[in-house]
N, C-alpha and C positions, 0 to 999 in steps of 0.2 A: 346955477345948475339945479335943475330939479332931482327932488326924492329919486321918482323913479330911477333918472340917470345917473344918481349915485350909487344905487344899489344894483342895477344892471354892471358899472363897473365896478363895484366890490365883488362882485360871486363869478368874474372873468367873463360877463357877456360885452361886453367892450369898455374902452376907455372914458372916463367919465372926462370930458375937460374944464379944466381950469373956468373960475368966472369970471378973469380978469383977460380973456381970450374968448369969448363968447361975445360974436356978429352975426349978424344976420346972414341966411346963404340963401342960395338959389333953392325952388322947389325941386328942382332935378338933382340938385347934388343934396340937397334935405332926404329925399328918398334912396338915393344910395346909400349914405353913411348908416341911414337909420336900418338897412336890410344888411350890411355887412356887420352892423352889430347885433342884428340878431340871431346871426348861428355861429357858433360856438367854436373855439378852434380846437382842428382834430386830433386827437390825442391817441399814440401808439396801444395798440391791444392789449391786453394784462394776458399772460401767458399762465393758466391755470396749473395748481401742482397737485401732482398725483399724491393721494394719501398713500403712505407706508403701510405696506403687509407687511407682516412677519411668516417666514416662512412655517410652515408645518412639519413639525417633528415625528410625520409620518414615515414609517418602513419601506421604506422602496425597494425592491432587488434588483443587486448587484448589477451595471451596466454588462453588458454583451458585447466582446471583442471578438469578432469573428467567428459567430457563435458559441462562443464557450464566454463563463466567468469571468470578473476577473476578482472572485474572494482569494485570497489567501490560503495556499495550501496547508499550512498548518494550522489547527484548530484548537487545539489542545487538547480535548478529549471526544471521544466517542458523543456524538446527539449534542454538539454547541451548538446555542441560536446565534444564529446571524443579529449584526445587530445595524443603529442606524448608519454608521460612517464606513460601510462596508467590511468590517472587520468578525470577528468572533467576539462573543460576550463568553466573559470568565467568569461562572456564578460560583465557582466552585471555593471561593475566598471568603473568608468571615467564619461566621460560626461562634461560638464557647465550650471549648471541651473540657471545661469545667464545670459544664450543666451537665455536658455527655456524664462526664465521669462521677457524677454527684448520685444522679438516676443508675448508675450500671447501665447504660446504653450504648450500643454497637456503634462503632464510627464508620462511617462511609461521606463522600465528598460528590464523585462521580457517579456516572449510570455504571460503570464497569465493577464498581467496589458493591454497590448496591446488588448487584445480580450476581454478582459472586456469595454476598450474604446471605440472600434469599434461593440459594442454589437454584438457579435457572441462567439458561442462555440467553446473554447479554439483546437477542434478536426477539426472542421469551417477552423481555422485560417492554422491550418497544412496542409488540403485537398487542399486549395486554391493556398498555394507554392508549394503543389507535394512535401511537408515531408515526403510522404511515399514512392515516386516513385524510380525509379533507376535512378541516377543521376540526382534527383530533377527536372525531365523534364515530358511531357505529353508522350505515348505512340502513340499518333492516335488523331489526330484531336477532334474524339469525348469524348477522355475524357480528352480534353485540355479546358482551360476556354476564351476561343478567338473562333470567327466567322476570317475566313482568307478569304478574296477576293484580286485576280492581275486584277490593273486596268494600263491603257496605260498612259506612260508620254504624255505632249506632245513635248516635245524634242525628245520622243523615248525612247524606251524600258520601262520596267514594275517596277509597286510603292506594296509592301502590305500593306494591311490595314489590321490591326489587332481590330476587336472591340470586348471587353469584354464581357463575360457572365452578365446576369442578377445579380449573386450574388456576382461574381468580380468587376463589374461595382458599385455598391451600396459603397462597401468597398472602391474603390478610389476615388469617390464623397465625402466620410467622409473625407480623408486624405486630399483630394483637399481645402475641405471649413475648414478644423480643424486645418491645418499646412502648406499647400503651398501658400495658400491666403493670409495669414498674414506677408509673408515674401515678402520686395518690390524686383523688377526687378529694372538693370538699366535702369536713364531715357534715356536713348537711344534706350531699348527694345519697342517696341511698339505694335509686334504682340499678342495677347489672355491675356491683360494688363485691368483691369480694367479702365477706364476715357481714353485710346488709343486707336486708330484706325488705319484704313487706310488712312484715312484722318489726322493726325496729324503726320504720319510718313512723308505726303509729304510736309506739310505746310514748312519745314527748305530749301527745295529746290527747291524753289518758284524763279522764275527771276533770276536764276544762270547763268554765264556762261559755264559751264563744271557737270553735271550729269556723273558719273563713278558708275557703276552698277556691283556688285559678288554676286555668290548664293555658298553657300554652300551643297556641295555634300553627299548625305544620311545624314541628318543633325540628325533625330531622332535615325534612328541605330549606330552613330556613337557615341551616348553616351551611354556607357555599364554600368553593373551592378558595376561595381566599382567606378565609378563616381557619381554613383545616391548613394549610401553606402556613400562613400564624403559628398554629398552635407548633407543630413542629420546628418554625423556628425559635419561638420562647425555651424548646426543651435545649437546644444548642446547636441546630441542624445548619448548614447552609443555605443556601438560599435551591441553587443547584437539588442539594438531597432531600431538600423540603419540598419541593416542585412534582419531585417523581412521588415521592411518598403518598402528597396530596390528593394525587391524579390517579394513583393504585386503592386510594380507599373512597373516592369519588364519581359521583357515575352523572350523563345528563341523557337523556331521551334520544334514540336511534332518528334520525330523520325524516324516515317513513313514519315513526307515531306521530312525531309534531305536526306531518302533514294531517293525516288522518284526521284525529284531534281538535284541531286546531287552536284557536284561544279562548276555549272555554276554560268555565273557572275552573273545572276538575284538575285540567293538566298544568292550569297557569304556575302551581307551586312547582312546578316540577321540569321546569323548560330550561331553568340554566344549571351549569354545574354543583352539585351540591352531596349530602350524605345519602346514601341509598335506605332506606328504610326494608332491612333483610340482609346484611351484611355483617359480620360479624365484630367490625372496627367501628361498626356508625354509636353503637350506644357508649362508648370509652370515650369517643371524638366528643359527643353530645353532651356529653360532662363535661371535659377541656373546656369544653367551648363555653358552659354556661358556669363556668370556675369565678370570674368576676360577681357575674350575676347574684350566686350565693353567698359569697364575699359583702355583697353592696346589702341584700335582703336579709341576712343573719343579724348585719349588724343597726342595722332600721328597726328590727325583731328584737331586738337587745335592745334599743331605746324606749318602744314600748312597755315593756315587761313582756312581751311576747315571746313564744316558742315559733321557729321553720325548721321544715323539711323540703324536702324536694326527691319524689320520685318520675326519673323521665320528663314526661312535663307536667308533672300535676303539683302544684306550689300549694301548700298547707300552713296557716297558720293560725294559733290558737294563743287562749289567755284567759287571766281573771277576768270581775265586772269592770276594772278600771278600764281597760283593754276594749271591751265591747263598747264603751260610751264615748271611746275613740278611734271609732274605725270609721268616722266620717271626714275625717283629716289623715287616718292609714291608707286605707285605699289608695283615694290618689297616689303619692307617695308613692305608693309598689306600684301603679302605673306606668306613671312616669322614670321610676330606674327601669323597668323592663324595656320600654321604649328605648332608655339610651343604651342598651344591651344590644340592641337590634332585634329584638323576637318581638311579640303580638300575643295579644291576650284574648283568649278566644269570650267572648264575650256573653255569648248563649252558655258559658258552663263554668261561673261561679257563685259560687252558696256561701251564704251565713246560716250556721246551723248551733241555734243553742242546747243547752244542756237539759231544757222540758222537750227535747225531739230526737229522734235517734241520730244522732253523729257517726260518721264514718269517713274513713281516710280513705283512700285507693282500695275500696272494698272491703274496710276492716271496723267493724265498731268500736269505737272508743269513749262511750260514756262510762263507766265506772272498770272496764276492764278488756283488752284485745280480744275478740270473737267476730266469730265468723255470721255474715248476716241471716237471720232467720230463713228469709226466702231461699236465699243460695244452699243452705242447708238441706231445706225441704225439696228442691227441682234436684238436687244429686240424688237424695235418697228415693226419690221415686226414681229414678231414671237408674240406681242401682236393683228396685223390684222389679221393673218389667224386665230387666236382662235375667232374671231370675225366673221370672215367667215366661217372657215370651224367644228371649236367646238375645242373646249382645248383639247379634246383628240388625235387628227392627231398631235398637235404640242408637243407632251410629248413622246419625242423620246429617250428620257435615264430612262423612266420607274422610276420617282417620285412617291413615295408614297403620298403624301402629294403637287402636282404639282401649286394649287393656291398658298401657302405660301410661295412656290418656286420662281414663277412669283414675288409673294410682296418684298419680299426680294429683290429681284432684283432690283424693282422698286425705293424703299429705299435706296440702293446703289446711283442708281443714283440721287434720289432729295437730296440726302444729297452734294453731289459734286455741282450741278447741278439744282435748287428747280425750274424753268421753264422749263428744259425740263422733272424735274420727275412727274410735275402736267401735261401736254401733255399726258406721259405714264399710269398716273393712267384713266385719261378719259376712255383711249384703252382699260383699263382693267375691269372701270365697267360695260363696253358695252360688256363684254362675255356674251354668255350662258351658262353654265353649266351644261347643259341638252341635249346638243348635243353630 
């Protein structure tokens, strides 16, 4: 037997035979055997299997028996979400009212406990979140519960300010003085702090050698509605009363601005749910929120020999010479924790500022002692003489409602840094007229 026709019958193209059976044959029965072993015998189809999907654990609603439902009449309380196995979800379990009761904070579980708290009708509490609207959002400006104005950075490019309706506003002042006020801020926080200031943020970086200055980029929109849901349930909240809470001090863009708008950079920070920047609850949240943050940076600041504050979003840190010849291994460092924070560093607005140049905190000098900057000193006091010259009304150029308490304020600012040159300034201001 030849090669070929052994290995024709090893790989099943026919039978190789024996060489002790091997005669010679006819040429016509030569060319049969030899075409019936060349094609192959036929072999049933291989039936292909289908790969496995896993279903999606997608929301469906509830099938339709003859046109009606069929959830479950009982729900358990007022506004239960439906959930995926056609039932009611009970979010209203959990909690630690041993954080409630550690804080002095109101207990509520339910929408109906919650708007009983907040003295409003339970209907109140739903109109407020847009429970009725599509996609729990405003349609149009005017039936959203925010005033929206774009005002100018002054870095460049546009800020919104979101300030509450009358009746939303009322409800976050409750929350503010009922449950965000009782709960402290790190002592590193300083900005919208009861007993802190601007003034107490700069006192730690007084006679430094090395001021290092970072602001944080869109610092209010960059805490979303799921972080502010967090923050309330860290204090002991359910899950349920941390939802509504949320969604009462949370706001996102009426549907007609997104349209409008669209996906420019201006409105990008401001397209999903997040802290309204004009709201009365957003600067307490904004601390909450950034509660780790100064936790992680205080104590990075403490490994250097370093001093931080923190007002709102401007991050300050200062130190001896040891300190300065190590801020090429700091930086990073504070990059990188802010990063795993979730916030952004705004990158166009931070300084190294040493101690041969003027230093200043959030407006405040701080090389040898707290004062108020030359320039700012000089553009109030001129802008206190022409109201003396010319009437407080020529110099009320950004349209103050209320433009003396404007002035005072100001004035305050500076005697508080400054008590000689803010009694100089106050002279200037009782010598106005009013009537011009």
């Amino acid at each position: 037997m030849g090669l070929f026709q052994w290995l024709r019958g090893l790989f099943g193209f026919g039978d190789a035979a024996p060489e002790s059976s091997a005669q010679p044959h006819s040429p016509s029965s030569s060319r049969a055997s030899d075409s019936n072993r060349a094609t192959p015998a036929a072999r049933p189809p291989r039936k292909r299997r289908r790969p496995a999907r896993l279903k999606p654990l997608r929301f469906k609603p509830p099938r339709k028996v003859g046109g009606r439902t069929t959830l479950p009449k009982d729900r358990g309380y007022r506004f239960a979400r439906p959930s995926v196995t056609g039932g009611w979800l009970d979010l209203s379990q959990g909690g630690d009212a041993s954080r409630l009761e550690r804080y002095s904070l109101p207990v509520f579980k339910i929408p109906e406990q919650l708007a009983k708290w907040l003295e409003i009708p339970l209907g109140q509490l739903g109109w407020l979140v847009h429970r009725f609207d599509d996609e729990h959002r405003a349609a149009d400006e005017k039936s959203a519960h925010y005033f929206y104005r774009w005002i100018d950075k002054r870095a460049g490019g546009k800020r919104l300010i979101e300030a509450p309706k009358v009746k939303l506003k009322g409800v976050q002042w409750k929350i503010l003085d009922g449950i965000l006020r009782k709960v402290p801020a790190h002592p590193a926080a300083h900005g919208f702090v009861t007993g802190r200031s601007i003034s107490t943020n700069a006192v730690p970086h007084v006679g430094q050698r090395v001021v290092l200055q970072l602001d944080l980029e869109n610092f209010y929109p960059s805490v979303s509605l799921n972080r502010v849901v967090a923050i309330f349930r860290s204090l002991g909240y359910c899950r349920e009363a941390a939802i509504w809470l949320g969604r009462l001090t949370t706001t996102t863009l009426p549907a007609s601005m997104t349209a409008t708008f669209g996906r420019g950079p201006e409105i990008h920070p401001y397209r999903g749910r997040r802290l309204p920047q004009g709201a009365p609850t957003s600067p307490a949240l904004a601390n909450l929120s950034a509660f780790v943050l100064d936790l992680r940076l205080s104590g990075l600041a403490r490994t250097f020999g370093a001093n931080y504050t923190r007002y709102a979003d401007d991050l300050t840190f200062s130190g001896d010479a040891v300190f300065l010849k190590s801020l090429a291994v700091f930086i990073p460092l504070v990059k990188q924790i802010v990063r795993d924070e979730r916030f952004l560093i705004n990158r166009r607005k931070w300084r190294v500022l040493r101690n041969n140049q003027r230093q200043t905190v959030a407006g405040v000098v701080v090389n040898t002692r707290t004062n108020v900057a030359r320039k700012d000193y000089d553009r109030l006091k001129a802008t206190l003489t022409n109201c003396v010259r010319r009437g407080a009304s020529t110099q009320n150029h950004d349209r103050h409602e209320r433009y003396a308490s404007h002035l005072l304020g100001r004035i305050a600012h500076v005697a508080h840094l400054n008590p000689a040159r803010g009694e100089k300034l106050r002279v200037l201001y009782d010598q106005i007229d009013w009537n011009k």
